[in-house]
C-alpha positions as CSV (number, residue, x, y, z in Angstrom):
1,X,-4.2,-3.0,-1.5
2,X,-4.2,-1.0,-4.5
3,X,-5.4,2.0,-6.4
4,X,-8.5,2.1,-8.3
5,X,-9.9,3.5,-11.1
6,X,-13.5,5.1,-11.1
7,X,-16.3,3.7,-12.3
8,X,-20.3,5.5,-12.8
9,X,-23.2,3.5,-12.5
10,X,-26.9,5.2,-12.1
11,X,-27.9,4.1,-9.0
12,X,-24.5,5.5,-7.1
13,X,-24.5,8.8,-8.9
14,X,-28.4,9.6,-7.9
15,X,-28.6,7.3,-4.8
16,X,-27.0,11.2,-2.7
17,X,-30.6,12.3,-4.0
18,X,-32.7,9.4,-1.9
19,X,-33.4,7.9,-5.6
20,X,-32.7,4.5,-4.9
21,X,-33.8,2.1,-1.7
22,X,-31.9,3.4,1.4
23,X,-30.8,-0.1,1.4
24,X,-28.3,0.1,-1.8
25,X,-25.1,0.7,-0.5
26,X,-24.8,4.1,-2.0
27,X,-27.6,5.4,0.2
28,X,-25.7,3.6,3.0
29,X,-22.5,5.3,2.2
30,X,-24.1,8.7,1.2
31,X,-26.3,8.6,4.5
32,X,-23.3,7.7,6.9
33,X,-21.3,10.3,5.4
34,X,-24.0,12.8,6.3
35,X,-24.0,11.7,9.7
36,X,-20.2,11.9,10.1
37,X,-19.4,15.1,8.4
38,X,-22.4,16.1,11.0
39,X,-20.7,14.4,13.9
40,X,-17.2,15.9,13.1
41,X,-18.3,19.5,12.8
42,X,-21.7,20.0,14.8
43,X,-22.4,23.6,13.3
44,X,-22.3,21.6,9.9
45,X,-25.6,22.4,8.0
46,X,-27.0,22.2,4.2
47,X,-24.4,19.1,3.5
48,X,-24.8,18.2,0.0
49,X,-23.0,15.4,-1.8
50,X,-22.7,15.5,-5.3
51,X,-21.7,13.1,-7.9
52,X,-20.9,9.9,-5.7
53,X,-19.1,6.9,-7.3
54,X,-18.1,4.0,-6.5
55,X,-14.3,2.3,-8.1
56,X,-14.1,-0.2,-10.5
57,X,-11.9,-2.3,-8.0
58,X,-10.4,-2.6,-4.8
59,X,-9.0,-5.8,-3.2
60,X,-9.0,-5.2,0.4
61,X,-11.4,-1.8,0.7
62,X,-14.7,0.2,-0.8
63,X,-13.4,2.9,-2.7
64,X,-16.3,5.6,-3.1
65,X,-15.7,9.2,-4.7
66,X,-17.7,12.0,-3.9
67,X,-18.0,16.1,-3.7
68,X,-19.1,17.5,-0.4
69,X,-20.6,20.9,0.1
70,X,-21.3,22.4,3.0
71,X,-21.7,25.4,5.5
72,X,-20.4,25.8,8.8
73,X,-19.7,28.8,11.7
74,X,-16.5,29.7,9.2
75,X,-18.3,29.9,6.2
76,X,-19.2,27.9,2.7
77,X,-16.8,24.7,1.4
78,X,-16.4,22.0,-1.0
79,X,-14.2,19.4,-1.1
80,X,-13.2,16.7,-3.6
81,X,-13.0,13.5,-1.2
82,X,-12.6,9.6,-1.5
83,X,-13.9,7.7,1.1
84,X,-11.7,4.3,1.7
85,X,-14.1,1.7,3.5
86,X,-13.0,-1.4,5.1
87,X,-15.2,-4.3,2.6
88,X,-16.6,-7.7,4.2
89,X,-13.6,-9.4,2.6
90,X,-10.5,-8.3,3.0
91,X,-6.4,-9.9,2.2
92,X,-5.1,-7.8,4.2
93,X,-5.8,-6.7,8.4
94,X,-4.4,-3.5,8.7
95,X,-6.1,-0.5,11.3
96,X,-7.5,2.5,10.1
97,X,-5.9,4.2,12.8
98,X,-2.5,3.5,11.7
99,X,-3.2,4.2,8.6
100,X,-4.6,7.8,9.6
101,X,-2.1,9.2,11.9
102,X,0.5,9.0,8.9
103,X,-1.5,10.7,6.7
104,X,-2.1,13.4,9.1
105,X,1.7,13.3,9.6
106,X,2.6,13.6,6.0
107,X,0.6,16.5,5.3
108,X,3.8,18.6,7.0
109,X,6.4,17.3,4.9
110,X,7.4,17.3,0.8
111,X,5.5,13.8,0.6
112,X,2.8,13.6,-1.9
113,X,-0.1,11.7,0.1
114,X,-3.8,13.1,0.1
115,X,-4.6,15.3,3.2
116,X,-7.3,13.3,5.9
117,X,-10.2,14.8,6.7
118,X,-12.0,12.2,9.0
119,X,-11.9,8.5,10.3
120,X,-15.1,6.5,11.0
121,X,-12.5,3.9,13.3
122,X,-15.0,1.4,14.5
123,X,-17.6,1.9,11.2
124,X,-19.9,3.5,14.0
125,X,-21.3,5.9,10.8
126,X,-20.2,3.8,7.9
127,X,-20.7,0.3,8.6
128,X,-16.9,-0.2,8.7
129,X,-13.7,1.1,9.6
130,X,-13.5,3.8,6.9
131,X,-10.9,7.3,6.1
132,X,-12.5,10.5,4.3
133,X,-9.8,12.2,2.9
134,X,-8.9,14.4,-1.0
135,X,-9.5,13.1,-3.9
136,X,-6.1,13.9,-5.6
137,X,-5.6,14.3,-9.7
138,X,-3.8,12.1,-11.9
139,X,-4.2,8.3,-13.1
140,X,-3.6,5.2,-11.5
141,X,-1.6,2.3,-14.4
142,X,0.4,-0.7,-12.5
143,X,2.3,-1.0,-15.8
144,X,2.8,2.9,-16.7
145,X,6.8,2.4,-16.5
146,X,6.2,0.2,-19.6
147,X,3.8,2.4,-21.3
148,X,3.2,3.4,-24.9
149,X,4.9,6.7,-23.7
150,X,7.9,7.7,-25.0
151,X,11.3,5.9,-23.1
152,X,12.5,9.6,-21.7
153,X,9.5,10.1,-20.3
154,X,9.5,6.4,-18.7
155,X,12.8,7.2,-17.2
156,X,11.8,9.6,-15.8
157,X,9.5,8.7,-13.8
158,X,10.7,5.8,-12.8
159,X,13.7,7.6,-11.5
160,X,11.2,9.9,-9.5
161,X,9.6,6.6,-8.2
162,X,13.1,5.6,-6.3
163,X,13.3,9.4,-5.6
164,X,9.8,9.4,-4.1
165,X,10.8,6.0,-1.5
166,X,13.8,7.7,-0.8
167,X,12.1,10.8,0.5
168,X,9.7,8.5,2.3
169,X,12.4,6.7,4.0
170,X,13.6,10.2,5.0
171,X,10.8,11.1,7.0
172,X,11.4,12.5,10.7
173,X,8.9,9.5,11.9
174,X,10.2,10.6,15.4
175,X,9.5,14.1,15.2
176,X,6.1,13.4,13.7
177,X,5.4,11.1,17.1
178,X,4.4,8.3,14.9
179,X,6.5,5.9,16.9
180,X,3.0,5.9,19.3
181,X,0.6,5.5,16.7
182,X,2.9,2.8,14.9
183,X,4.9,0.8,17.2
184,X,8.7,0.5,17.3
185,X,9.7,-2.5,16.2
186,X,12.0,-4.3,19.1
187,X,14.9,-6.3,18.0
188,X,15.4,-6.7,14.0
189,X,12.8,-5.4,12.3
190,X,13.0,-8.3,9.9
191,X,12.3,-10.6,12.7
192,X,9.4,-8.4,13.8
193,X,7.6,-8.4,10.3
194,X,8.4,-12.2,9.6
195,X,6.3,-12.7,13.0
196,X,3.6,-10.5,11.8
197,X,3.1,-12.1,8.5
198,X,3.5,-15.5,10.2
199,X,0.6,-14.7,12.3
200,X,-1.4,-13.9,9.0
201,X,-0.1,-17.0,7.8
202,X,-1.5,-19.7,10.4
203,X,-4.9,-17.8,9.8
204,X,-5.0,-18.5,6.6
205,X,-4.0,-21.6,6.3
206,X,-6.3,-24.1,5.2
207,X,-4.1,-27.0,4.7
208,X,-0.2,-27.5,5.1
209,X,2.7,-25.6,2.7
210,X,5.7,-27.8,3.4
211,X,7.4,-25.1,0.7
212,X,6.1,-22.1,2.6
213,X,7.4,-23.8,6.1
214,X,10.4,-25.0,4.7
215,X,11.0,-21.0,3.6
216,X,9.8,-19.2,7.1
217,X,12.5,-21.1,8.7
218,X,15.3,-20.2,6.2
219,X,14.2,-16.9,6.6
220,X,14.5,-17.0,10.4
221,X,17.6,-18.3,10.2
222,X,19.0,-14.9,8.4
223,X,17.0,-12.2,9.2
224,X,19.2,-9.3,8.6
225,X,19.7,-6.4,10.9
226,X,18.3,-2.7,9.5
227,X,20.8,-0.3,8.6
228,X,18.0,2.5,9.6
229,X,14.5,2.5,10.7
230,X,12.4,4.7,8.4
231,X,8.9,5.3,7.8
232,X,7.9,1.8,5.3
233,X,5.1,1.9,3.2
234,X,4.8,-1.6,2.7
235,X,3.4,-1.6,-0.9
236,X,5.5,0.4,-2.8
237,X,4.5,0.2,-6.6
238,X,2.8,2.2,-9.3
239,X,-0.1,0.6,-9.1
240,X,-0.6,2.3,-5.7
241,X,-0.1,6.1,-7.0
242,X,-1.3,8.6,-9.1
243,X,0.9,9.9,-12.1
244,X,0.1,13.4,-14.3
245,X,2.9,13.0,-17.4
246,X,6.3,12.6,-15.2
247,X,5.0,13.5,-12.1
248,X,4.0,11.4,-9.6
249,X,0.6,13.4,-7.7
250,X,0.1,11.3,-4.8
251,X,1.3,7.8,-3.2
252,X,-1.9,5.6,-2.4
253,X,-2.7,2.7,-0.4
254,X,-0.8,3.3,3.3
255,X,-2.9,0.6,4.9
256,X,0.2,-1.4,5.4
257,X,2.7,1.8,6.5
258,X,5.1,0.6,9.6
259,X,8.6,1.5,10.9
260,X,10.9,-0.8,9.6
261,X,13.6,-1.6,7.7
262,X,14.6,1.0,4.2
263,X,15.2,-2.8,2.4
264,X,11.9,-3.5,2.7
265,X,10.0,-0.7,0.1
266,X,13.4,-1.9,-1.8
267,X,13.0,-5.7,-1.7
268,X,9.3,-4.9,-2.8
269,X,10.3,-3.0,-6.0
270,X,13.7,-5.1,-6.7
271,X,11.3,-8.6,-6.3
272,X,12.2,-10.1,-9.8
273,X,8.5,-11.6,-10.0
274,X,7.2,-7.9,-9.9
275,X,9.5,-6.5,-12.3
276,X,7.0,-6.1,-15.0
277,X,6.1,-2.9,-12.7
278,X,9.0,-1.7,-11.6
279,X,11.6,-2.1,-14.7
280,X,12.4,-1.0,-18.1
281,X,13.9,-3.7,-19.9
282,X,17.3,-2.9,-20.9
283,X,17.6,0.8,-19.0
284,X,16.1,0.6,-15.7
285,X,16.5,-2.7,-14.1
286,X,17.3,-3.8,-10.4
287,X,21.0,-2.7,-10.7
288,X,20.2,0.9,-11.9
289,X,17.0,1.2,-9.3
290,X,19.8,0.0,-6.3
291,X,22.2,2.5,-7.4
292,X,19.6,5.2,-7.9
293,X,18.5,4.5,-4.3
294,X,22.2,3.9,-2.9
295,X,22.8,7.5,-4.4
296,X,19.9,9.0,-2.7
297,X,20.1,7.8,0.7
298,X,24.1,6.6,1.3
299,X,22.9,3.3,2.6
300,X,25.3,0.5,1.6
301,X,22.4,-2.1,0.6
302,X,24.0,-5.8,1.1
303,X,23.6,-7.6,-1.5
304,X,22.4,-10.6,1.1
305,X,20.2,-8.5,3.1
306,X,18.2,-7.3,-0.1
307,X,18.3,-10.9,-1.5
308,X,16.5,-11.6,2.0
309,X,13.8,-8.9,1.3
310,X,13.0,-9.7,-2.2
311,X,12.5,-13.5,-0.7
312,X,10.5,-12.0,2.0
313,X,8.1,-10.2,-0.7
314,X,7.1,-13.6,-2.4
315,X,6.7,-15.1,1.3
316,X,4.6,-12.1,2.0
317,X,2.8,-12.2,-1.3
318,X,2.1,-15.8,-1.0
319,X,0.4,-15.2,2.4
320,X,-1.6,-12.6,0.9
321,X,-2.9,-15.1,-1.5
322,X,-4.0,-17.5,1.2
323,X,-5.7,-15.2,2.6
324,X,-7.7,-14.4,-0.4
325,X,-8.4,-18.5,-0.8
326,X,-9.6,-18.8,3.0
327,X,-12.0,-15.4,2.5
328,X,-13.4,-17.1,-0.8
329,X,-13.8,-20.5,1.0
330,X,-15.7,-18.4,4.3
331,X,-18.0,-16.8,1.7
332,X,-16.7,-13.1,2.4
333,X,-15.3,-12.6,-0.8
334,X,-16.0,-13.5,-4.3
335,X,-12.8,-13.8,-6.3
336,X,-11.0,-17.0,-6.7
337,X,-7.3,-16.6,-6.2
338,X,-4.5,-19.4,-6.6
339,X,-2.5,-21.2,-4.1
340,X,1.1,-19.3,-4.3
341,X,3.1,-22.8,-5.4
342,X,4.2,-20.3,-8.8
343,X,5.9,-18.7,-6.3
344,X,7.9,-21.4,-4.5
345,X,10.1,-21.8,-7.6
346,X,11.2,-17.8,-7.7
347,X,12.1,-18.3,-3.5
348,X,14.1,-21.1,-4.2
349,X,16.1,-19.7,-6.6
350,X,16.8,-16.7,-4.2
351,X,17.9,-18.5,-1.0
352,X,20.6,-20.4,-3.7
353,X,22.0,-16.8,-4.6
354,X,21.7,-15.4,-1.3
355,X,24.1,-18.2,0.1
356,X,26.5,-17.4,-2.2
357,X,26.2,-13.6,-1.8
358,X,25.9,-13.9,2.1
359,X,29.6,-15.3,1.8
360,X,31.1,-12.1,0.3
361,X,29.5,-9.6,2.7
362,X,29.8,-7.0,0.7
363,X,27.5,-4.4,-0.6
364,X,25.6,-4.7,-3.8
365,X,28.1,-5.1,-6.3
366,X,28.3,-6.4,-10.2
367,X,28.0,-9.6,-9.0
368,X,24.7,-9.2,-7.6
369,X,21.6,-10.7,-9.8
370,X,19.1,-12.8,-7.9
């Protein structure tokens, strides 16, 4: 769900030496990564790991970071990794599989993603559906577009941000094969994630959302059609990569990658209730970020159609935090979250403009503010 930073505590960092109970969860994850590294490459001998930490945060997975040393029929190596583990409560049900293949996909274009190295896909090793994969460099800040850096620099990577989804939605997803590992959506694909998310929906729910029902049925109603289908992330945000100065190292977080609909990363970053991410007040706002991203792909972008995603986000957002209110109430997780009803107003206000906008059919224009 999102990036993390790291965080040292003793017992993780000395628990690769057998210095705490084999019971802690670093032992756990130290000892399962042993027996998977050993599993993946049988000639594997003297497998050290070094320095093993665990992240300060994570909403839907274990974050650990670790270096692995090791020797092998080819020779010596050492590897910065991350391991991403599935935790006991999760908001979101995504497949490690899915989440793999892409990975191993994007390793053979200009994407920056880190490179897999293994998948524990049933936690037979682990404990849980986990990835191995680089440790990349940079910092992880949800809010380093409004920074104490200097506006230029701002700019300028927000304008590599809308580069960065534009080169995502550019990816040769058919070449790559990953129309197996991911599904093509049938139909609209806004249909086919609106049934996805409704699914999550009914699971969650603890008690009835006349707003949220009232909005799922609008949003049936005018389900656009996809201009393209492209390689979604599903998460697009800052908070979800890793930034050196103006340059963005790596894009995190592809538990919820698809094929889809381009609007959708768009709707995500355009969503006014998640602009304090994704905007500079006053010189990068939704208008500049649509004609960045018109510029870079020649897609038209409706006005309507992204109105319809940027509704879609709340809806989507507001499932997510069900979710996290039914995992508290099971006992599987231990944050309280809200019930969404801050986000009903927002919705509301975009299904107004939306019918208005629907009636000019044109593409996003100076009219456009949701």
């Amino acid at each position: 769900m999102k990036a993390t930073a790291m965080s040292r505590t003793k017992a993780d960092v000395h628990a690769v030496d057998n210095d705490v109970d084999v019971d802690h969860p670093a032992a756990q994850v130290a000892n399962g990564m042993r027996s998977l590294i050993s599993a993946a490459i049988p000639s594997a001998g003297e497998i050290v790991l070094t320095d093993l930490v665990r992240s300060a945060g994570g909403l839907s997975r274990e974050n650990w970071s670790f270096d692995a040393t090791w020797t092998d029929d080819s020779g010596v190596h050492k590897f910065p990794l991350m391991l991403m583990r599935d935790a006991a409560g999760t908001l979101l049900n995504t497949e490690r599989q899915r989440e793999f293949s892409v990975l191993k996909a994007l390793a053979n274009t200009d994407v920056p993603a880190p490179r897999v190295f293994w998948i524990d896909k049933h936690g037979r090793w682990l404990g849980s559906p986990s990835i191995v994969m680089t440790r990349m460099p940079g910092q992880c800040d949800y809010m380093v577009l409004n920074s104490s850096s200097p506006l230029d620099a701002r700019l300028k990577l927000a304008r590599a941000f809308t580069g960065l989804m534009a080169k995502l939605h550019t990816v040769d997803w058919q070449g790559h094969g990953l129309a197996t590992s991911l599904g093509l959506p049938e139909g609209k694909p806004s249909l086919h994630e609106l049934s996805y998310w409704e699914a999550e929906y009914r699971k969650a729910q603890l008690e009835p959302h006349p707003e949220l029902d009232y909005i799922l049925a609008w949003l049936k109603r005018r389900a656009p059609r996809a201009e393209a289908i492209v390689l979604v992330h599903g998460d697009f945000k800052p908070g979800n990569a890793l930034v050196e100065g103006d340059r963005i190292t790596a894009k995190l977080d592809w538990e919820t990658v698809h094929l889809g609909d381009p609007l959708e990363d768009l709707g995500w970053v355009t969503n006014p209730v998640r602009k304090r991410e994704h905007q500079i007040p006053g010189h990068w706002e939704r208008r500049e970020i649509v004609a960045a991203y018109r510029q870079l792909t020649g897609r038209n972008v409706r006005e309507a159609d992204l109105l319809w995603w940027n509704i879609f986000s709340c809806w989507k957002l507001s499932v997510i935090q069900l979710t996290a209110v039914a995992e508290f109430v099971a006992g599987r997780y231990n944050r309280v979250f809200q019930t969404p009803s801050w986000l009903y107003r927002p919705m509301f206000q975009m299904m107004e403009t939306a019918d208005s906008a629907d009636s000019t059919d044109g593409a996003f224009g100076e009219g456009s503010k949701p």
